[in-house]
C-alpha positions in Angstrom: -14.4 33.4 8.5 -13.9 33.2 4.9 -10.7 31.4 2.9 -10.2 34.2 0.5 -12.0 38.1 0.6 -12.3 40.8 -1.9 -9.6 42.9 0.6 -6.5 40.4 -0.7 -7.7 39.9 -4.0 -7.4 43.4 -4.4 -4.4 43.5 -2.5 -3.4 40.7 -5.3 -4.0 42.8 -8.1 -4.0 46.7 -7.8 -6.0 46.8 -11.0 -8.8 45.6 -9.5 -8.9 48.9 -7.0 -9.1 50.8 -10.1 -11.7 49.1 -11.7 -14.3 48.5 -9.1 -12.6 48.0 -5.9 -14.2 45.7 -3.6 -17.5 45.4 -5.9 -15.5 43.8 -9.0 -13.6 42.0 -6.0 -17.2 40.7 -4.8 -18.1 39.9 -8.4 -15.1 37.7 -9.4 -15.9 35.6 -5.6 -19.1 34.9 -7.0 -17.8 34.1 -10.9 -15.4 31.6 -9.3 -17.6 30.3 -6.5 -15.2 31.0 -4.0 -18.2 32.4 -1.9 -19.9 29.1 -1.7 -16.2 28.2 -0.9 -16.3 30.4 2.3 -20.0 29.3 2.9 -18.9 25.8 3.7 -16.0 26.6 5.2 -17.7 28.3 7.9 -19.2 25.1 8.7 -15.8 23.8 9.8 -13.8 26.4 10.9 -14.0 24.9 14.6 -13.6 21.5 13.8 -11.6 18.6 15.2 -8.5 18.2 12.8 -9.4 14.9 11.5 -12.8 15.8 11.6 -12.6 18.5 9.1 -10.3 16.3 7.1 -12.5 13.7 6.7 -16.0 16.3 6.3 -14.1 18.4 3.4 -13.1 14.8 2.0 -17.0 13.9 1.7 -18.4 17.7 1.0 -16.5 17.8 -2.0 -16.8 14.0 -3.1 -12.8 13.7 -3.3 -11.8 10.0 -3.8 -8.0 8.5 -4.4 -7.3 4.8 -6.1 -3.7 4.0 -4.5 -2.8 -0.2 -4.2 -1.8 -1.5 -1.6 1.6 -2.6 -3.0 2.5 1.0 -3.7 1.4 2.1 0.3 3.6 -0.9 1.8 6.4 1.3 0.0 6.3 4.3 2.8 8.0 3.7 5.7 6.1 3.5 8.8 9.5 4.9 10.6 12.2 7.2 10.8 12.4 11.0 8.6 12.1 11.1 4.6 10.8 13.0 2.1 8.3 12.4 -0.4 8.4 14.5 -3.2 5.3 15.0 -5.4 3.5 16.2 -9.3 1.5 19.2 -8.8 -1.5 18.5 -10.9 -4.6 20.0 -9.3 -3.5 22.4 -6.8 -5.4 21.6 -4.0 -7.3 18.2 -3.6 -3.9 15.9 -4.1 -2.7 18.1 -0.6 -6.1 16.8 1.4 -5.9 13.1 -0.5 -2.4 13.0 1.0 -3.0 14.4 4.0 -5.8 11.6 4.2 -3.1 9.0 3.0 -0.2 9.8 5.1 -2.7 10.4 8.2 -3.3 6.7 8.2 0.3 5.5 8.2 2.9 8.5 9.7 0.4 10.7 11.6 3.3 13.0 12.6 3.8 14.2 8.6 3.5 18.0 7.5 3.2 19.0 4.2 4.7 22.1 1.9 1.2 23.2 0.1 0.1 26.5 -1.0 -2.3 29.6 1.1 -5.6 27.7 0.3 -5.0 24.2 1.9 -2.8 25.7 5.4 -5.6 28.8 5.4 -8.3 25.3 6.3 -8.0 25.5 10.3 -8.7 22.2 10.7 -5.7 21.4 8.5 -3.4 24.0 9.3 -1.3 21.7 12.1 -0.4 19.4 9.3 0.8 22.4 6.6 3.5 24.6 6.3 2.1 27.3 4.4 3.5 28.9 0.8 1.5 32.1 0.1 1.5 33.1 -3.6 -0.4 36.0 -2.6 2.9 37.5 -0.1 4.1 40.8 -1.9 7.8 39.5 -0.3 9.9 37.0 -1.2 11.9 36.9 1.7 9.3 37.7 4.1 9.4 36.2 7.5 7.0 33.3 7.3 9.0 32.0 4.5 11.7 31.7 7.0 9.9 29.9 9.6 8.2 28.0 6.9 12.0 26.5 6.3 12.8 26.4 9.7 9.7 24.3 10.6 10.3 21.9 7.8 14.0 21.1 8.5 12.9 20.5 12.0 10.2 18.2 11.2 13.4 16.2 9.6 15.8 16.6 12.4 13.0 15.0 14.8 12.8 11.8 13.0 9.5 12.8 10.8 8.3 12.8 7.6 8.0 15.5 5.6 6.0 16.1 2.1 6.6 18.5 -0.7 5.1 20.0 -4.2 8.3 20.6 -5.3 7.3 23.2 -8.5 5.7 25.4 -5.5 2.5 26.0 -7.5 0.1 24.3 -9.4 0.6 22.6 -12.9 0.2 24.7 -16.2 0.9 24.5 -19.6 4.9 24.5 -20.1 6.5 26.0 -23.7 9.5 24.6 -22.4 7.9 20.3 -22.4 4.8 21.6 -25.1 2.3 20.0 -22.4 0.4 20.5 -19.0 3.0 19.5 -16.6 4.9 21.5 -13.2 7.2 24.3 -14.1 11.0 23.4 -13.1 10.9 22.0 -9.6 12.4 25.3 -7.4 16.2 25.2 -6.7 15.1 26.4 -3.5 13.3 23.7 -2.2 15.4 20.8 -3.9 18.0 22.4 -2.0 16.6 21.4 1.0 15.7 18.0 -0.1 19.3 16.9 -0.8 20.7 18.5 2.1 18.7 16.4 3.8 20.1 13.3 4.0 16.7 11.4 4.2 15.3 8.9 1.7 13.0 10.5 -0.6 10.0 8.3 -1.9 8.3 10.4 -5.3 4.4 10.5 -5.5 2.9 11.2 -8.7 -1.0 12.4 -9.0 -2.4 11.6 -12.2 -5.1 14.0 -12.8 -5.8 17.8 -14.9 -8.3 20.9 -14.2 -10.3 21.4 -16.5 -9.8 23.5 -19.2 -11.2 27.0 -18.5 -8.1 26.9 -15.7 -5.5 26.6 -17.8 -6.9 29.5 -20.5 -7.3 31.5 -17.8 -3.2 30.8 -16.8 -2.1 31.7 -20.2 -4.0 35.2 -19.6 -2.5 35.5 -16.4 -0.6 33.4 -14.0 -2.9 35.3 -11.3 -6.0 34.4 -12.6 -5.1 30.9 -12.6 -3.9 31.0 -9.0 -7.0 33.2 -8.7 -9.7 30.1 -10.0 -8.4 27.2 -7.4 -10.7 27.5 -5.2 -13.3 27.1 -8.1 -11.5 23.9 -8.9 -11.6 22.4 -5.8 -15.2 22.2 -6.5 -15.4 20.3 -9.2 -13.6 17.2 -8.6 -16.9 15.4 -7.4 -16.6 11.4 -7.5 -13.4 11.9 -9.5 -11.0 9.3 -8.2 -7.3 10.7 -8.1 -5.3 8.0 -9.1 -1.8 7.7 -6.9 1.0 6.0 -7.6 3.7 5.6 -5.6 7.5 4.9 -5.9 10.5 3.0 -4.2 12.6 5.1 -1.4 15.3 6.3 -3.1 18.0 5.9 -0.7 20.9 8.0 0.5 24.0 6.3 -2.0 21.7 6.5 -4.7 20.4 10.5 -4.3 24.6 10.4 -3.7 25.3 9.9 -7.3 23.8 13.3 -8.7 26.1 16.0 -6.5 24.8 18.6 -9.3 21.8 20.3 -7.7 20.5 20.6 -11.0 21.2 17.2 -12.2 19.4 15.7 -9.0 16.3 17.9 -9.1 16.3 15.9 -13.0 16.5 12.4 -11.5 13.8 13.0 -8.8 11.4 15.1 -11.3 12.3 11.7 -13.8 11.7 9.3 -10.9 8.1 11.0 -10.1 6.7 11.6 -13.6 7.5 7.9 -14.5 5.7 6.7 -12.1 2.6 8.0 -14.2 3.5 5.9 -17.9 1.1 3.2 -17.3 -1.9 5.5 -17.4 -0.6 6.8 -20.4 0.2 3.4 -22.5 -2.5 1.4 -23.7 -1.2 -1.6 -22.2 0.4 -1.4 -20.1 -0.5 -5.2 -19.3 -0.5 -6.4 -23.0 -2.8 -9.6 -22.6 -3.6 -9.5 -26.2 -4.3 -13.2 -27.8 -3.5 -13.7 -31.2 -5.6 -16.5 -31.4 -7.4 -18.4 -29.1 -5.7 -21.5 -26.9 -6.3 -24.9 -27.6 -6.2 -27.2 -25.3 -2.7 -28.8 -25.1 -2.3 -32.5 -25.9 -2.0 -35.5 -23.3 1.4 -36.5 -22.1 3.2 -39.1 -23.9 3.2 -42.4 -22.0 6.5 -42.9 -20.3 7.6 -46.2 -21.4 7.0 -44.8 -25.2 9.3 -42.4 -24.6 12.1 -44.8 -22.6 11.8 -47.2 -25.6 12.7 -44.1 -27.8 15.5 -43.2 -25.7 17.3 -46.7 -25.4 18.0 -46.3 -29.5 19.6 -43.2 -28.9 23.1 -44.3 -27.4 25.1 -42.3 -30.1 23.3 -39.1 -29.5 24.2 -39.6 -25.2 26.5 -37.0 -23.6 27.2 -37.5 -20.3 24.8 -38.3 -17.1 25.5 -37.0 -13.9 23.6 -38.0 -10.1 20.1 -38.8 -11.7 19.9 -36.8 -14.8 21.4 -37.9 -18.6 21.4 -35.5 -21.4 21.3 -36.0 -24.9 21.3 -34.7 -28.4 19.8 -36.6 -31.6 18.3 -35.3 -34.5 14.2 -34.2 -34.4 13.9 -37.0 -37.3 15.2 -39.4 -34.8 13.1 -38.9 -31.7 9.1 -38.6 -32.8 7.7 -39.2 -29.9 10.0 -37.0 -27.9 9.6 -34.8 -30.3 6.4 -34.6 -29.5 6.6 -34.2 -25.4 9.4 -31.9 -25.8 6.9 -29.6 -28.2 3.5 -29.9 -25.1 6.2 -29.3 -22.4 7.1 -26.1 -24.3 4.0 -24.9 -24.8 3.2 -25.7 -21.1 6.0 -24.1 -19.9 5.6 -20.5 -22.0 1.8 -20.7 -21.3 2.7 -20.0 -17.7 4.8 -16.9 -17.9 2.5 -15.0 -20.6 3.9 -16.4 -24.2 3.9 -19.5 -26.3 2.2 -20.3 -29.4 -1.3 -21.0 -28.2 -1.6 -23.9 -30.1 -1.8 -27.7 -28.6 1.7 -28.0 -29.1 4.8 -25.6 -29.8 6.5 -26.9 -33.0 7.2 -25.7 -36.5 9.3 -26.2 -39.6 12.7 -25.8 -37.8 12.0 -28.9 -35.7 12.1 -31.0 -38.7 15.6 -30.6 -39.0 17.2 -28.8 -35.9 18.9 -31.2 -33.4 16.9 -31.5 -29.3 19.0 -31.3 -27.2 16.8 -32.1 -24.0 17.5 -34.0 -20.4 15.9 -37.1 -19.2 15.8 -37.5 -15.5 15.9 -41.5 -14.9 14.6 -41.5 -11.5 11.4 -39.4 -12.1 11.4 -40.7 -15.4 10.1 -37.4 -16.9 11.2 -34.8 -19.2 13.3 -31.6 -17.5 14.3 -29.1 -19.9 15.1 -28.5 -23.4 17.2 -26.9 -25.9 16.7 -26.8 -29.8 20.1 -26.9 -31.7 20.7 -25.7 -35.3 24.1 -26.8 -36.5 25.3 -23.2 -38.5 27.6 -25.3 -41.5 24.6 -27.9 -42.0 21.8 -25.0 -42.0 23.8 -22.8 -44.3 24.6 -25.7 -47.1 21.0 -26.9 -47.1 18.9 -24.2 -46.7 21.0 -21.5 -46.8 20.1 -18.1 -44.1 16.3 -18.8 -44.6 17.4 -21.9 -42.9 18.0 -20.5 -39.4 14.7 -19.9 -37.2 16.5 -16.2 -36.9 15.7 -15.4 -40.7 11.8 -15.4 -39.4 12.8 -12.5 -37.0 15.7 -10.3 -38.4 16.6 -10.0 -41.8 19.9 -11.3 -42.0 22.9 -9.6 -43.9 25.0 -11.9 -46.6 28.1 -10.4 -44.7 27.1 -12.4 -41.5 27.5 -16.0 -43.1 30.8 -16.2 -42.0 30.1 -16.0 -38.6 26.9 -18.1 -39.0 28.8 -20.9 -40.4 30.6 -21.2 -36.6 27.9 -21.0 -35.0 24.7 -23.2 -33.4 21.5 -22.0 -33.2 19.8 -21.5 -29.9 16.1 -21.6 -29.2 12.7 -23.2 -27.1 15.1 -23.3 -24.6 13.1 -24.2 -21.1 12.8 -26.4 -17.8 9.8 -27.5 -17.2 8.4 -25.7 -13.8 9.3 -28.6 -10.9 12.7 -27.9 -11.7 12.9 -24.2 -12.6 14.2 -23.9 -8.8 17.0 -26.1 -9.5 20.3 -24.7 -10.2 21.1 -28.2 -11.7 18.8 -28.1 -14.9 20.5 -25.2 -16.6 23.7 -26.1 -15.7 23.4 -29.5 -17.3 22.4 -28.2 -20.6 25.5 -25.3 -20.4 27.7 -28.4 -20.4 25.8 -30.1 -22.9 26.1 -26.7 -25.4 29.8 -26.3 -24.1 30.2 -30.8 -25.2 28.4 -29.6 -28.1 30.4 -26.7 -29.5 34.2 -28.5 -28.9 32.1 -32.2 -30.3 31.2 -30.3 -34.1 34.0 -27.4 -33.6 32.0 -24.3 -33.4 32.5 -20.8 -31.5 29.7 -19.2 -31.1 26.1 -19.8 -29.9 23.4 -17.2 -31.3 19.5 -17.5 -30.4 16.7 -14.7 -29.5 16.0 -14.9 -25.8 11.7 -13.9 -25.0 10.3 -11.2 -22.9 7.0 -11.9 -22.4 4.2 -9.7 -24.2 2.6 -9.8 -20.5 5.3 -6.6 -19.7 4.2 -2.8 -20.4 6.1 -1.8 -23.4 7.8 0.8 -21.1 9.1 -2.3 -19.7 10.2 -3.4 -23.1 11.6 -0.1 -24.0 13.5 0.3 -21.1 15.1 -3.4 -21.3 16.1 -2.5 -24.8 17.8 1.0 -24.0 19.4 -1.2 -20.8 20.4 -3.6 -23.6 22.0 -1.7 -26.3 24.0 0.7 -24.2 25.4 -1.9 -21.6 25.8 -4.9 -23.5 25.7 -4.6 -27.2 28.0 -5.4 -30.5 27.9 -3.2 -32.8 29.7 -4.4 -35.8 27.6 -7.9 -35.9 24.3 -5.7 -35.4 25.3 -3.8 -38.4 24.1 -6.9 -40.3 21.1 -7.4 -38.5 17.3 -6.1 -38.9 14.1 -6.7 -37.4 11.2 -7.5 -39.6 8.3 -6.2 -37.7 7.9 -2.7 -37.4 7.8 -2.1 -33.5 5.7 0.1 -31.6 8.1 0.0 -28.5 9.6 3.4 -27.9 10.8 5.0 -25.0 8.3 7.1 -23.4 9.0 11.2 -24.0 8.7 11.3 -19.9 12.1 9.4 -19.8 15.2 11.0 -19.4 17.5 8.1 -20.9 20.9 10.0 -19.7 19.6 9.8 -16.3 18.1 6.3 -16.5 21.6 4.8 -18.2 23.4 6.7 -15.0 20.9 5.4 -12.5 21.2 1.1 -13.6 24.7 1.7 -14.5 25.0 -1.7 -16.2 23.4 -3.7 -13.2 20.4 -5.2 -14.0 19.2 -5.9 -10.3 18.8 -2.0 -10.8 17.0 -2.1 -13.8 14.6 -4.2 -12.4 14.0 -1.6 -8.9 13.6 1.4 -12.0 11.2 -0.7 -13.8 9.0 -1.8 -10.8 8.1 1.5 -10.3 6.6 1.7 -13.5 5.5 -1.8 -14.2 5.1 -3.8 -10.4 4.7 -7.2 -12.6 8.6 -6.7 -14.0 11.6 -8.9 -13.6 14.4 -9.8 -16.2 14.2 -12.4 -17.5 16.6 -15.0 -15.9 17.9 -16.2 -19.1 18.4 -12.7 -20.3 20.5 -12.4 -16.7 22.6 -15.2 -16.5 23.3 -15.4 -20.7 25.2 -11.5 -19.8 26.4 -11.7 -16.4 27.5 -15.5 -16.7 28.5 -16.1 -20.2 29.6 -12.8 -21.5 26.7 -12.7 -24.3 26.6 -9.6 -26.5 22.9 -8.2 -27.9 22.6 -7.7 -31.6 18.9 -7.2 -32.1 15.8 -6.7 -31.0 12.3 -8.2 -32.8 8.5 -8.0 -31.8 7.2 -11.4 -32.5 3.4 -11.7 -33.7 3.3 -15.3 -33.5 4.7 -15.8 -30.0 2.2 -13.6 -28.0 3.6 -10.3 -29.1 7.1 -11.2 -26.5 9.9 -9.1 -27.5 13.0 -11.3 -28.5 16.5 -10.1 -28.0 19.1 -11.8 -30.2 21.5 -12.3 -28.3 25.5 -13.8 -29.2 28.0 -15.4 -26.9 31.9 -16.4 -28.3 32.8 -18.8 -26.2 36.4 -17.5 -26.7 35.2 -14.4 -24.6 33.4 -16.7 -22.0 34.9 -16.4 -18.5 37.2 -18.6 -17.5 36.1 -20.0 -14.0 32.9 -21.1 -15.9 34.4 -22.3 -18.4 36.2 -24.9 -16.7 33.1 -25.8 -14.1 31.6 -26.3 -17.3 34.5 -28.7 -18.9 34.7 -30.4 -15.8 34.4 -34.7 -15.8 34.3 -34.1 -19.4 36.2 -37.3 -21.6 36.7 -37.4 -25.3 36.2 -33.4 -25.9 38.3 -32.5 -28.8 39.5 -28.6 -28.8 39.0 -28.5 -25.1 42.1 -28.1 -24.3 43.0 -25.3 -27.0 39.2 -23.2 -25.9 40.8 -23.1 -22.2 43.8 -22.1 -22.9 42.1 -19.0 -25.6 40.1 -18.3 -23.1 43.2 -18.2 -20.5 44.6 -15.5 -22.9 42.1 -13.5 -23.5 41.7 -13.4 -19.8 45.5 -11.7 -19.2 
């Protein structure tokens, strides 16, 4: 038996009956190595089907790097669809017949006339014969009608969507699948099965795609050659999130859908294409943080600080001095930073995290009297104090945006967030955060300021796919434009969004949510997740985005600058937030702002 003879490639090509007939035929077998192709196929003609899987597998040195995370992500139940790149045209069929053989036995797979011609194989593929003279011709039929059945009986079925291998494409100026066929997406949405997108990251090598720029034939033609020479060349795999019914729901424009799945697969390939995509680059090496401050230092410190005290509630009191007036706190507040950024990929390396600002920026930090230990922290930079002493080089934001003239209005209303944390015993609390929103909210009625402005990190630990995508998310969903007008970053930043992403479709897809954006970019980058200050400033506090910043001396994180009028804050939150609260001047008149604004 023989995969491919001189009879169809001359039935392929007419020309070749005028030119030599079944001697040129024999010829170009040899050229191409499809005879030693049919040699070793002869070999397993008979055998079991798993068998043969598994000696082709071997024979041809074919080996896959998929993680284990990505497998957990097909279902071991029920139909779907997976939808997958077409890079090789050939050994990404047998890798996933290998693949799916070990989780949903009862798959079949859409693949071309050289993988469902393997008669070992040919139970698991529904063949597409490039070769057929007819498009209409009767196995095409049954090859539909097999595949919708394999759906309607509860099982899974795969698919190379662009029908053929991958070739140079004018239309994308790169080595990628032609449009996905109309045909076949068809069938995928009518479906009504999740679809779960596979992407193969691999190329032929280069005499193939000359020879496809000569003629699609000769390209189809030197597959079998190709096969060969993939020896101990691990095909890397990555695999996506099912992407369920309501979501394929929101593109009812055929071509529109074939778009978001083609998006949703070729994603799934960025990291191998972005130099780091885990960006664990050190600036400079870490010294070793200093010891804690002894407790009853720091108790001594805080007993003189009765007209800096807020409030207390259950075991917790919060106050607000001056840097100048707290040393030694100063000091614990600047290790327990350091600690505390250390652990999620950014902070300043150094043994503690303190500069300039923190000579004369207020801390506004919580003391928990029972565990007598520090919890969290905020640093405070009074807007009207900053701008008559130091004017905008002043504000820790200066370091990270330029800042236009025109914005000193605004800047005189405003404090200064920044080094916000809670130390990581009580980063599970809801209490922490809470405590120091009232303390900003005492803060802001106490010195009669609106707004509160401060860059919130994303750590340098995230792909800058990751970053890119957070940005777009960002600056479309929640963004003010007429205060961004008067900002601009410093560092020139490398972060762009990848030419593989179709922003249109991404925007449409996470539609403003960012539990959505985090599913889109786990795809891409597993090790994801907004960060939760970045969540709850937006979808608590009604904070705008103004900016975005690279900073070198943080571990390369990527701040945000973010804005929040508490005139525009939500009102339910608002007065949690001013609840207990005695001698707060202006409260009344922010609620009742906030009230209007709210009709």
């Amino acid at each position: 038996m023989a995969l491919v003879t001189p009879e169809e490639l001359i039935s392929a090509s007419p020309v070749l009956r005028k030119l030599g007939g079944r001697t040129l035929a024999r010829l170009i077998l040899r050229i191409l190595k499809i005879d030693r192709l049919n040699t070793f196929y002869d070999t397993i003609h008979y055998a079991e089907p798993e068998k043969g899987l598994n000696t082709i597998i071997d024979y041809f040195g074919f080996k896959y790097e998929v993680s284990e995370t990505d497998l957990k992500r097909i279902p071991r139940t029920g139909a779907y669809i997976t939808v997958s790149n077409h890079p090789l045209g050939g050994p990404e069929g047998v890798i996933l017949a290998r693949l799916m053989l070990n989780i949903r036995p009862d798959f079949k797979i859409i693949t071309n006339f050289l993988l469902s011609r393997i008669a070992p194989l040919s139970g698991w593929f529904i063949p597409v014969n490039p070769f057929e003279s007819h498009k209409n011709s009767k196995s095409s039929f049954s090859g539909i009608k097999e595949a919708l059945g394999q759906l309607s009986d509860g099982k899974p079925l795969c698919i190379f969507p662009a029908g053929e291998v991958s070739a140079y494409q004018k239309k994308w100026k790169t080595i990628t699948d032609k449009e996905w066929q109309p045909s076949i997406m068809k069938i995928v949405q009518r479906a009504n099965v999740p679809v779960i997108p596979i992407y193969f990251e691999g190329k032929n090598s280069l005499w193939f795609y000359i020879l496809g720029l000569i003629n699609p034939l000769l390209r189809t033609i030197r597959l079998p050659a190709e096969f060969q020479n993939k020896h101990n060349k691990p095909l890397k795999i990555r695999i996506g999130s099912p992407i369920n019914i309501a979501e394929q729901s929101d593109f009812s424009q055929l071509s529109d859908y074939t778009r978001f799945l083609r998006n949703k697969t070729y994603a799934l390939g960025i990291p191998y294409h972005e130099k780091d995509i885990q960006n664990t680059q050190i600036l400079t090496p870490e010294e070793k943080i200093i010891e804690a401050i002894p407790i009853e230092v720091l108790m001594a410190e805080i007993a003189t600080l009765q007209e800096h005290y807020l409030f207390s509630i259950k075991n917790y009191s919060v106050y607000a001095p001056p840097s100048s007036f707290i040393p030694k706190m100063m000091q614990e507040i600047a290790r327990c930073r350091e600690i505390t950024y250390r652990e999620v990929g950014e902070g300043t390396n150094k043994a503690l995290d303190t500069d300039k600002y923190d000579a004369y920026f207020y801390q506004l930090f919580i003391w928990d009297e029972e565990a007598k230990r520090l919890v969290g922290a905020y640093r405070i930079g009074p807007g009207r104090e900053i701008l008559s002493k130091y004017g905008l080089e002043g504000f820790y934001i200066h370091s990270l945006f330029k800042l236009d003239e025109k914005l000193k209005p605004v800047l005189n209303e405003t404090l200064e967030l920044g080094r916000s944390f809670v130390v990581k015993e009580y980063q599970r609390k809801a209490t922490p955060l809470y405590l120091l929103w009232k303390a900003l909210l005492v803060l802001l009625l106490k010195f009669e300021y609106r707004y509160l402005i401060g860059p919130v990190s994303i750590s340098g630990r995230f792909s800058n796919i990751a970053k890119a995508l957070t940005i777009e998310f960002l600056a479309a969903n929640y963004y003010q434009n007429d205060l961004a007008g008067y900002i601009k970053n410093r560092e020139k930043s490398e972060i762009k969004l990848h030419k593989v992403i179709d922003r249109e479709l991404f925007l449409q897809v996470t539609k403003g949510d960012f539990a959505k954006l985090d599913k889109y970019i786990q795809d891409i980058d597993p090790n994801f997740t907004t960060p939760i200050l970045v969540r709850q400033y937006v979808s608590m506090l009604n904070t705008k985005t103004i900016g975005f910043n690279v900073d070198p001396m943080f571990n390369n994180c990527l701040d945000a600058l973010m804005i929040m009028d508490i005139r525009n804050a939500p009102k339910a939150l608002m007065e949690s937030l001013a609840k207990d609260l005695k001698d707060a001047p202006n409260l009344e008149k922010i609620l009742n702002e906030v009230e209007s604004r709210a009709h």
